[in-house]
PQR file of N, CA, C, O and H, with PARSE charges and radii, in Angstrom:
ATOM      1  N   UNK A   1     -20.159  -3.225 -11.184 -0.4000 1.5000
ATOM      2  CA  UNK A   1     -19.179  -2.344 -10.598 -0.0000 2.0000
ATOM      3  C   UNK A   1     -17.925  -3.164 -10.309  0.5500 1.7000
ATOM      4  O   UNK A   1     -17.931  -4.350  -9.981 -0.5500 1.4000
ATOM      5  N   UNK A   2     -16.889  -2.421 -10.464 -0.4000 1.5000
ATOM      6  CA  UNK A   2     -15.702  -3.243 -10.577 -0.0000 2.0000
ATOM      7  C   UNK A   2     -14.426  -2.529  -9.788  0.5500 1.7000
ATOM      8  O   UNK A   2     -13.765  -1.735 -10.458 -0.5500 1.4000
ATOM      9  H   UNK A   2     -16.884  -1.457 -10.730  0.4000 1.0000
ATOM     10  N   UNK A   3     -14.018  -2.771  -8.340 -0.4000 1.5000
ATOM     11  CA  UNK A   3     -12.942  -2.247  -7.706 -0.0000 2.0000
ATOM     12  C   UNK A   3     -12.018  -2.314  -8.331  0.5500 1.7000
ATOM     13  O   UNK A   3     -11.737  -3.330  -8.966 -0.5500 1.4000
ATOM     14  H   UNK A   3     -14.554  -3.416  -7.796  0.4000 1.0000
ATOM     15  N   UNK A   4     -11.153  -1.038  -8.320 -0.4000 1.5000
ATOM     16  CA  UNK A   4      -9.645  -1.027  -8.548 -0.0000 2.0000
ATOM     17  C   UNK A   4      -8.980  -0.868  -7.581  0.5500 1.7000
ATOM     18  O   UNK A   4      -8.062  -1.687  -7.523 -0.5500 1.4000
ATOM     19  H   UNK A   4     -11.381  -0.213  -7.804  0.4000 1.0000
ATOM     20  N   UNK A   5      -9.022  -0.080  -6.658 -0.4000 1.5000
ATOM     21  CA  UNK A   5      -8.521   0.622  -5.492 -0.0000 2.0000
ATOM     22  C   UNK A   5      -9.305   0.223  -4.185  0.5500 1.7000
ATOM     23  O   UNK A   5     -10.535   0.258  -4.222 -0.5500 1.4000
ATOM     24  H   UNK A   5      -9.767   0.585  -6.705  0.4000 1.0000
ATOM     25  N   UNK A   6      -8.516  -0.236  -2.788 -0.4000 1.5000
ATOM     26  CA  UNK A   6      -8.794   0.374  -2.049 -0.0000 2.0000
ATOM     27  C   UNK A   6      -7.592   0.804  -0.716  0.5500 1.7000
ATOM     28  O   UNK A   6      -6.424   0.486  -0.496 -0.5500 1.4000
ATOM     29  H   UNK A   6      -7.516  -0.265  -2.758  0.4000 1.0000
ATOM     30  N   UNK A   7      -8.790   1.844   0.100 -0.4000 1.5000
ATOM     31  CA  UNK A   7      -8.060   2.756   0.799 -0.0000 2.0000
ATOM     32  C   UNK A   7      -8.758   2.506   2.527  0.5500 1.7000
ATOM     33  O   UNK A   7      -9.864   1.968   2.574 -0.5500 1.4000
ATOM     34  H   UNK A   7      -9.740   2.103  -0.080  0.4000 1.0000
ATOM     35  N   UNK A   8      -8.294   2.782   3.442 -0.4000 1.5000
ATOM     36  CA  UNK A   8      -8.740   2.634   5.122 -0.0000 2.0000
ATOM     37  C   UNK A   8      -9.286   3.802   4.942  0.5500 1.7000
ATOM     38  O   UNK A   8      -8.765   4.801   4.446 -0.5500 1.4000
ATOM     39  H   UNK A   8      -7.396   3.219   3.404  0.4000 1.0000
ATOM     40  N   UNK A   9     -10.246   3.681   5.312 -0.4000 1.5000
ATOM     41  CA  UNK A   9     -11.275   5.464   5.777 -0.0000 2.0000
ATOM     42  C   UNK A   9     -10.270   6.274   6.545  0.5500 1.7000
ATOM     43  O   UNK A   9     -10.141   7.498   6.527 -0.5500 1.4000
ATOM     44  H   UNK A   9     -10.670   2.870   5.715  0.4000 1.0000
ATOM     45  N   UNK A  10      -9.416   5.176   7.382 -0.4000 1.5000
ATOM     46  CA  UNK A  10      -8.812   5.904   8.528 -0.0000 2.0000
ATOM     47  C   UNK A  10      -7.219   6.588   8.434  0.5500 1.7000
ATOM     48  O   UNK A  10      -6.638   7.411   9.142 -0.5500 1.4000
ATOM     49  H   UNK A  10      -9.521   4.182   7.396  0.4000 1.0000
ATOM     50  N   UNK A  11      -6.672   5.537   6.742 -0.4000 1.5000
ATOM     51  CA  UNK A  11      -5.991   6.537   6.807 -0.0000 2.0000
ATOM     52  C   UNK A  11      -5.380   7.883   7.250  0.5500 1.7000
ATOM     53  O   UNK A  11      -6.103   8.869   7.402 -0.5500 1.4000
ATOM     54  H   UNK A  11      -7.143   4.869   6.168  0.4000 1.0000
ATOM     55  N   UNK A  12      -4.221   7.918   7.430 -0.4000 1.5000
ATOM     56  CA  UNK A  12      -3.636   9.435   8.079 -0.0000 2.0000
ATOM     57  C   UNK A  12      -3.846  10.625   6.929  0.5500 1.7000
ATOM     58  O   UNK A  12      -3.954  11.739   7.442 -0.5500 1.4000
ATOM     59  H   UNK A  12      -3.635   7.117   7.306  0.4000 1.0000
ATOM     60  N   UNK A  13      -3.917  10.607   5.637 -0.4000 1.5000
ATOM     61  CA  UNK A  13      -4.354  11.632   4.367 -0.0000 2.0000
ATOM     62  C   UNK A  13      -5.837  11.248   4.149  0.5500 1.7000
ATOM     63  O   UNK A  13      -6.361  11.698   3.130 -0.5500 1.4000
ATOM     64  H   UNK A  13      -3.830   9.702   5.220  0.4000 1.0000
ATOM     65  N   UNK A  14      -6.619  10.436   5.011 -0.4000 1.5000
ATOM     66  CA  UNK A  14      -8.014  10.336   4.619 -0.0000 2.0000
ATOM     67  C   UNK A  14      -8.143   9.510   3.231  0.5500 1.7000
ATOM     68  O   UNK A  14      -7.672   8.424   2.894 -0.5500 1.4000
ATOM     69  H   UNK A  14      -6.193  10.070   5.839  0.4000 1.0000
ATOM     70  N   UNK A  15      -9.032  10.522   2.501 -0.4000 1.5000
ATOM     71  CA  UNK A  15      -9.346   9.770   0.784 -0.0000 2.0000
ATOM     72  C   UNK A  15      -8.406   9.962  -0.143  0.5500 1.7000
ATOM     73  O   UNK A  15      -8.454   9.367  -1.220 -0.5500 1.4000
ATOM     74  H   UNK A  15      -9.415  11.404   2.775  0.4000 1.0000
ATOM     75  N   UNK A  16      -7.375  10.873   0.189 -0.4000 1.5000
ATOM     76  CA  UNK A  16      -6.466  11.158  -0.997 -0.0000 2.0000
ATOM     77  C   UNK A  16      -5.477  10.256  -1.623  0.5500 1.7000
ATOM     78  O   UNK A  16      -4.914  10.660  -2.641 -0.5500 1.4000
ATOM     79  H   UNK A  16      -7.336  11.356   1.064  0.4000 1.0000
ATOM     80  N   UNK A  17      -5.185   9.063  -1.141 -0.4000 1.5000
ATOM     81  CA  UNK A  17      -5.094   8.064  -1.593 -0.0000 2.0000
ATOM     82  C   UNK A  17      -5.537   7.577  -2.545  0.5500 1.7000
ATOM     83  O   UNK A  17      -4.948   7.509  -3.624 -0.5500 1.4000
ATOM     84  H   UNK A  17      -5.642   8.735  -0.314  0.4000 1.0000
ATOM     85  N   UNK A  18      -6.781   7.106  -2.281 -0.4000 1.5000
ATOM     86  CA  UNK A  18      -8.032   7.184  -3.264 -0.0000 2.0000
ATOM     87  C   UNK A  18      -8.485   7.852  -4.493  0.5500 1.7000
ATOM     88  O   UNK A  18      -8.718   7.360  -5.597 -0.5500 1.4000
ATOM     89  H   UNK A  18      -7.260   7.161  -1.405  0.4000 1.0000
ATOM     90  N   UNK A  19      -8.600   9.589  -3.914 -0.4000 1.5000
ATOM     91  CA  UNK A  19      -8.263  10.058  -4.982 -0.0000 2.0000
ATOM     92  C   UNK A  19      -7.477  10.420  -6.037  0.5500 1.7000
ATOM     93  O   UNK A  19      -7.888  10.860  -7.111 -0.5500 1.4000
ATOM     94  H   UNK A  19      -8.411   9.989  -3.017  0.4000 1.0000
ATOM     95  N   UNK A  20      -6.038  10.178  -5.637 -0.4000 1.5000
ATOM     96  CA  UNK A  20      -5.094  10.187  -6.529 -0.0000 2.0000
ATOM     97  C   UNK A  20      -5.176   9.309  -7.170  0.5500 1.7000
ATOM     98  O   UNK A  20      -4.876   9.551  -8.339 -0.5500 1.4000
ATOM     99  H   UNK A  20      -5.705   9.820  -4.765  0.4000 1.0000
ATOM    100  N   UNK A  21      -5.560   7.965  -6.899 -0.4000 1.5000
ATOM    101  CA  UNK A  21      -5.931   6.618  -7.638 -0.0000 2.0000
ATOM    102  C   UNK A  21      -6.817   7.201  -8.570  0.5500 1.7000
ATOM    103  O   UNK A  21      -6.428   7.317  -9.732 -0.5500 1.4000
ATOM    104  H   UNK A  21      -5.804   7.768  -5.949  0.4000 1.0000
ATOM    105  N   UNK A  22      -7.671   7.491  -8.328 -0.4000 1.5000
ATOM    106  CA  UNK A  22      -8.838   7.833  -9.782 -0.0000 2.0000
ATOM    107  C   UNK A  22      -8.407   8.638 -10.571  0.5500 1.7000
ATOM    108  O   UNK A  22      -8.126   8.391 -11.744 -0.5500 1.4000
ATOM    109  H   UNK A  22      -7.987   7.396  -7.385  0.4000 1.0000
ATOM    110  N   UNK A  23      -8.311   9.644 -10.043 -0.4000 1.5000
ATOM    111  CA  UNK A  23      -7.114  10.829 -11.297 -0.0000 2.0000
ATOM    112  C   UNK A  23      -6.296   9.387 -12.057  0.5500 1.7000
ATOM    113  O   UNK A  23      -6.951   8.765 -12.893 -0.5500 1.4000
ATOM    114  H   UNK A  23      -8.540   9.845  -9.091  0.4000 1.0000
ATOM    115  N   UNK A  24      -5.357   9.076 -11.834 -0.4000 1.5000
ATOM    116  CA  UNK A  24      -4.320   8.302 -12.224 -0.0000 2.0000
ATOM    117  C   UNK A  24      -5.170   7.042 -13.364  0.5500 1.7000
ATOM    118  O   UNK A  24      -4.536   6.608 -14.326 -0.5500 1.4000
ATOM    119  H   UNK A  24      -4.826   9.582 -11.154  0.4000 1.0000
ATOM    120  N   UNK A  25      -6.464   6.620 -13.124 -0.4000 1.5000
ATOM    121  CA  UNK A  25      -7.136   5.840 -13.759 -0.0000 2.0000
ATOM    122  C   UNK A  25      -7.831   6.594 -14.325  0.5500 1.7000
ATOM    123  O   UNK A  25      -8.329   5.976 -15.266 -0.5500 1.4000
ATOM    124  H   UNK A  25      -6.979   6.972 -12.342  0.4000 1.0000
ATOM    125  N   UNK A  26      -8.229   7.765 -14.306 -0.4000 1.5000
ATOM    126  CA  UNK A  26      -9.232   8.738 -15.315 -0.0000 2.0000
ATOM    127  C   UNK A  26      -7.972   8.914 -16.546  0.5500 1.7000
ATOM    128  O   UNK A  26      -8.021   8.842 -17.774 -0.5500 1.4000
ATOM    129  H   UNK A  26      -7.825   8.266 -13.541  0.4000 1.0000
ATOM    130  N   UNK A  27      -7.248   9.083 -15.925 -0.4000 1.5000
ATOM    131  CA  UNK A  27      -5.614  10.006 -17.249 -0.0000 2.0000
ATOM    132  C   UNK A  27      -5.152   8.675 -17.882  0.5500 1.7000
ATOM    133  O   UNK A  27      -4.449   8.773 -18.887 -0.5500 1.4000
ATOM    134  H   UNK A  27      -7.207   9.142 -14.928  0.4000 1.0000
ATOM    135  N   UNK A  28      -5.478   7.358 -17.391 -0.4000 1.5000
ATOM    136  CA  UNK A  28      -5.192   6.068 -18.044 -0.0000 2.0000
ATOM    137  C   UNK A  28      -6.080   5.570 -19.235  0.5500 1.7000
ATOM    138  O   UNK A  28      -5.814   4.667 -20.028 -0.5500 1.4000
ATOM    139  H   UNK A  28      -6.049   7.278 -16.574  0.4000 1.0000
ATOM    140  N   UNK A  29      -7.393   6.500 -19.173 -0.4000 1.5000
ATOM    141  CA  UNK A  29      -8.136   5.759 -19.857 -0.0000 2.0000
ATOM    142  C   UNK A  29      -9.871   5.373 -19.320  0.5500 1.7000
ATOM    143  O   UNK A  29     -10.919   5.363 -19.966 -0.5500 1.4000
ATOM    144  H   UNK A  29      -7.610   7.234 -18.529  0.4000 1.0000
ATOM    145  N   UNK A  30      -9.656   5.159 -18.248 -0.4000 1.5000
ATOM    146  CA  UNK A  30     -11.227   4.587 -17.532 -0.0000 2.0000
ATOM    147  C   UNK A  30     -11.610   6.200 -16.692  0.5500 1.7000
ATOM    148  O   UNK A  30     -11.447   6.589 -15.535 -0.5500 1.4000
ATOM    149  H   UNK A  30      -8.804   5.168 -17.723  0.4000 1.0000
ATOM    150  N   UNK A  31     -12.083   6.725 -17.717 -0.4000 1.5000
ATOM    151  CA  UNK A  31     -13.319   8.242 -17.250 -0.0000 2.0000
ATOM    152  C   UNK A  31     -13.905   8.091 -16.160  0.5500 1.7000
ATOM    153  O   UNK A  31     -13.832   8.984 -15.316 -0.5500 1.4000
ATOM    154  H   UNK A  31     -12.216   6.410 -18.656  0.4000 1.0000
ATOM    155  N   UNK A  32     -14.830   6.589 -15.853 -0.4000 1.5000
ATOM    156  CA  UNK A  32     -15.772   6.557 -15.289 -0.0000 2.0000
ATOM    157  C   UNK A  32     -15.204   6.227 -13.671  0.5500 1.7000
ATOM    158  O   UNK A  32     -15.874   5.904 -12.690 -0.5500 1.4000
ATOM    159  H   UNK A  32     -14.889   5.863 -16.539  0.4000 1.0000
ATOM    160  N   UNK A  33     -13.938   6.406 -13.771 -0.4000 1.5000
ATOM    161  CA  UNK A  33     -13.103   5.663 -12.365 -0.0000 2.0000
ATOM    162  C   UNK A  33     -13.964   6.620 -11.069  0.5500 1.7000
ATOM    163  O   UNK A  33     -14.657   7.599 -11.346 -0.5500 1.4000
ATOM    164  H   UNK A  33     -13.394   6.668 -14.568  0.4000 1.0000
ATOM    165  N   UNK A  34     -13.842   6.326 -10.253 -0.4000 1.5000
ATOM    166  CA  UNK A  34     -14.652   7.437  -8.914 -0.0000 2.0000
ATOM    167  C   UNK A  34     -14.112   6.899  -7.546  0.5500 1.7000
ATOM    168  O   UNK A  34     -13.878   5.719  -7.285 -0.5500 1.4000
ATOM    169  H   UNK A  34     -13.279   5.531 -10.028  0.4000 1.0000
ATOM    170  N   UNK A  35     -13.987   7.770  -6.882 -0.4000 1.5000
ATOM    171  CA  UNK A  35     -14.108   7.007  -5.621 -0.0000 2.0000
ATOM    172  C   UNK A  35     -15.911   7.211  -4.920  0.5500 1.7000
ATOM    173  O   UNK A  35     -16.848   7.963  -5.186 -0.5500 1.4000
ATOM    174  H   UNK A  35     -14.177   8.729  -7.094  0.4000 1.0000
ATOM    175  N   UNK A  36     -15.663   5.992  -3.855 -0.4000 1.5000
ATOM    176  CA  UNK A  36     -17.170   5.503  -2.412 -0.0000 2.0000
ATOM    177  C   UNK A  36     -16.539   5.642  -1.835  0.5500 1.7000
ATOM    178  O   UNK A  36     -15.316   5.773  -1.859 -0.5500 1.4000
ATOM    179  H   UNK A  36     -14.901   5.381  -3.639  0.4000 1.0000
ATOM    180  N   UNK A  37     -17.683   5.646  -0.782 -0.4000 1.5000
ATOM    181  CA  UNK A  37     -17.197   5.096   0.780 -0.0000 2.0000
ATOM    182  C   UNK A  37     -18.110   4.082   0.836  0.5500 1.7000
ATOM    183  O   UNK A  37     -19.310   4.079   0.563 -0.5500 1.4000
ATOM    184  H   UNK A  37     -18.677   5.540  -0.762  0.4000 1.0000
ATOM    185  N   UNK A  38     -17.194   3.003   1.324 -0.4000 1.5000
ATOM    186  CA  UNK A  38     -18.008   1.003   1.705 -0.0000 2.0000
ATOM    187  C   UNK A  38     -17.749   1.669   2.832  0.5500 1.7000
ATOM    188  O   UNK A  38     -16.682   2.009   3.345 -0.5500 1.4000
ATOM    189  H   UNK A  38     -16.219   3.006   1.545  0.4000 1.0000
ATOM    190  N   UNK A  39     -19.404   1.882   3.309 -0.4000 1.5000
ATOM    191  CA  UNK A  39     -19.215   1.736   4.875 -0.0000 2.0000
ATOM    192  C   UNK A  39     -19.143   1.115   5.904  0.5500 1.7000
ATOM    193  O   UNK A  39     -18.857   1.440   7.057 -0.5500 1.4000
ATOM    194  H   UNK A  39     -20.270   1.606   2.893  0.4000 1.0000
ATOM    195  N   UNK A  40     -19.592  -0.390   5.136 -0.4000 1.5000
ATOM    196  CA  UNK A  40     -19.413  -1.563   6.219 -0.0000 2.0000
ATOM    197  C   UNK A  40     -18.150  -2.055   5.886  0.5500 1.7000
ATOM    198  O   UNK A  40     -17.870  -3.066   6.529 -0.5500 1.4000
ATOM    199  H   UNK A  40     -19.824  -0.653   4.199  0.4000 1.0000
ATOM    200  N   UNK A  41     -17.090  -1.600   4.915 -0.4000 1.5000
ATOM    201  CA  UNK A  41     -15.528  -2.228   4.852 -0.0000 2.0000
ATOM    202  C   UNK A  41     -14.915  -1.045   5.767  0.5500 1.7000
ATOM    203  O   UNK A  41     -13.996  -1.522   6.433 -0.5500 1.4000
ATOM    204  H   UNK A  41     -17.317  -0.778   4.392  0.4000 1.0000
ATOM    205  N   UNK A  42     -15.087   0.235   6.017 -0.4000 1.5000
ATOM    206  CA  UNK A  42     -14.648   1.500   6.461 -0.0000 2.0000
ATOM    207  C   UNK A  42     -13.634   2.162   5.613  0.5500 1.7000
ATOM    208  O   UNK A  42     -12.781   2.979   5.960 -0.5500 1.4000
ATOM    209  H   UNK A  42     -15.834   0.622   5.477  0.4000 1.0000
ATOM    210  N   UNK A  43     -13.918   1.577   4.216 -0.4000 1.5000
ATOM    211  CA  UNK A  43     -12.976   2.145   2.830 -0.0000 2.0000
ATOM    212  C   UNK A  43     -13.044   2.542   1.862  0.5500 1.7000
ATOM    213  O   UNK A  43     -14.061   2.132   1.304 -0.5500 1.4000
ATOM    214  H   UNK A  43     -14.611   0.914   3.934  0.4000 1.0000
ATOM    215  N   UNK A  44     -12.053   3.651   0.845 -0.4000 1.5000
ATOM    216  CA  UNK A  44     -12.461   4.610   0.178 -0.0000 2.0000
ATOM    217  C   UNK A  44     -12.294   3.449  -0.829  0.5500 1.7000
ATOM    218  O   UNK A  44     -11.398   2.608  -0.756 -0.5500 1.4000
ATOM    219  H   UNK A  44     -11.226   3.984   1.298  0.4000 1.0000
ATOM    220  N   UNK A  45     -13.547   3.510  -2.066 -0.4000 1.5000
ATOM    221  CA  UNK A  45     -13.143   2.444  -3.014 -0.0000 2.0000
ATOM    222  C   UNK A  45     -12.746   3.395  -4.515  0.5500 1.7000
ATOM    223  O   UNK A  45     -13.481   4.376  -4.631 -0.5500 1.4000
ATOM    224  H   UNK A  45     -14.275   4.193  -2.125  0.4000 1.0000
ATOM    225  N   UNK A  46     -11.940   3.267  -5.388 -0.4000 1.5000
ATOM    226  CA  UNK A  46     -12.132   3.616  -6.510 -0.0000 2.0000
ATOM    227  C   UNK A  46     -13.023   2.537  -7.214  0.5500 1.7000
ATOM    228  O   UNK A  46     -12.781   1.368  -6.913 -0.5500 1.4000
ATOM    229  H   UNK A  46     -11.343   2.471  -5.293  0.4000 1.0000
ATOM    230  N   UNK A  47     -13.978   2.774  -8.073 -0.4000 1.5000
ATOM    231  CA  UNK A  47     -14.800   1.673  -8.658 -0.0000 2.0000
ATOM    232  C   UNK A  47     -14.842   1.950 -10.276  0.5500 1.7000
ATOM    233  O   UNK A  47     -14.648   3.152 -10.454 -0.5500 1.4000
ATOM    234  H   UNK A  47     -14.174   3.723  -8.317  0.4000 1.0000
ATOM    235  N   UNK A  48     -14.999   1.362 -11.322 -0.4000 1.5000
ATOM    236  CA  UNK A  48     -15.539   1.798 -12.144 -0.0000 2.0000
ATOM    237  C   UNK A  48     -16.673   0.977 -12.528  0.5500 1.7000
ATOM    238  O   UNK A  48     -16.802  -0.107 -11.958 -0.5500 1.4000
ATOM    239  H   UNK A  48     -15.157   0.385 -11.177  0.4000 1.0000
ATOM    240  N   UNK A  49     -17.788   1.447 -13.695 -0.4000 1.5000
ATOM    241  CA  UNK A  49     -19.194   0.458 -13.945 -0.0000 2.0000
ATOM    242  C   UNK A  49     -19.537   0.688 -13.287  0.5500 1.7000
ATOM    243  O   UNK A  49     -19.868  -0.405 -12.826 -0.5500 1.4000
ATOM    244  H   UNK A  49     -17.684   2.328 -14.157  0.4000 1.0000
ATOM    245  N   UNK A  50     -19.981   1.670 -12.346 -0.4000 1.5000
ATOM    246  CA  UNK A  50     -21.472   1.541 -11.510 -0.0000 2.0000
ATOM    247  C   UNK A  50     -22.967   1.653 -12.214  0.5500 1.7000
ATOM    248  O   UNK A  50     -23.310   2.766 -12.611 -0.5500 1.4000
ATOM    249  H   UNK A  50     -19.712   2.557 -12.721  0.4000 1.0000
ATOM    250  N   UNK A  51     -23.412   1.097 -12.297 -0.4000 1.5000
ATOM    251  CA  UNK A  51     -24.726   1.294 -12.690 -0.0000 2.0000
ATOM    252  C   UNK A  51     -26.008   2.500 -11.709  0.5500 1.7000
ATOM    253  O   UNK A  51     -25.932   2.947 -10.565 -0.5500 1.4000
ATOM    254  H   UNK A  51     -23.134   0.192 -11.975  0.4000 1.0000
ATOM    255  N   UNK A  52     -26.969   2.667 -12.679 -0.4000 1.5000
ATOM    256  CA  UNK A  52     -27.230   4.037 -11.622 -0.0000 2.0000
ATOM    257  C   UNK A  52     -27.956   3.282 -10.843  0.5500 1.7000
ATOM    258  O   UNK A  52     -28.643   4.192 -10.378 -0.5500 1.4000
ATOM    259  H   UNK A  52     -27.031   2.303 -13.609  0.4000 1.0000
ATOM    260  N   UNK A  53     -28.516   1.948 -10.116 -0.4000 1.5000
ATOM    261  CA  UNK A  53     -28.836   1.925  -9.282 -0.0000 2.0000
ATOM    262  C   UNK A  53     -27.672   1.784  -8.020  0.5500 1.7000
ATOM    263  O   UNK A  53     -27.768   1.838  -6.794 -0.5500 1.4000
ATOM    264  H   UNK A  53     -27.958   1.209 -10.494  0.4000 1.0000
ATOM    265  N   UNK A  54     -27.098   1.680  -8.495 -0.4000 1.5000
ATOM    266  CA  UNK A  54     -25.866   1.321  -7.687 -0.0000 2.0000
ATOM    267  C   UNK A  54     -25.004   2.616  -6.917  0.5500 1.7000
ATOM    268  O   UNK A  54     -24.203   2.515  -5.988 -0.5500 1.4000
ATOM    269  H   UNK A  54     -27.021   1.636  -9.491  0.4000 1.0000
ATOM    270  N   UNK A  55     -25.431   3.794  -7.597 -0.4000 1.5000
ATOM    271  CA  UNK A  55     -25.684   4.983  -7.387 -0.0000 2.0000
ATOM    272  C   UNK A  55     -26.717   5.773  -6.329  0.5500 1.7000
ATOM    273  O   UNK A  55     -26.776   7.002  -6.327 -0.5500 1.4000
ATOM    274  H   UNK A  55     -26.082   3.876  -8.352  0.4000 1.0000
TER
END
């Protein structure tokens, strides 16, 4: 798994940060872009490569 993005949970727009990041990396090319939540960082991650255990 491989971060591209990240975002503060606490952000004032929340994940949309985040999610605009993945849109923006899905329309670039990388499909598999997504956002998490790292709950021990308290941040929205875009990732791509997750493997399904990682899932």
């Amino acid at each position: 798994m491989k971060v591209l993005f990240s975002s503060p949970a606490g952000h004032p727009q929340g994940s949309w940060p985040a999610e605009a990041r993945a849109a923006e990396e899905r329309k670039a090319g990388n499909p598999d872009a997504e956002v998490i939540m790292d709950r021990a960082s308290d941040d929205f991650l875009v990732v791509i490569g997750r493997t399904p255990k990682e899932q």
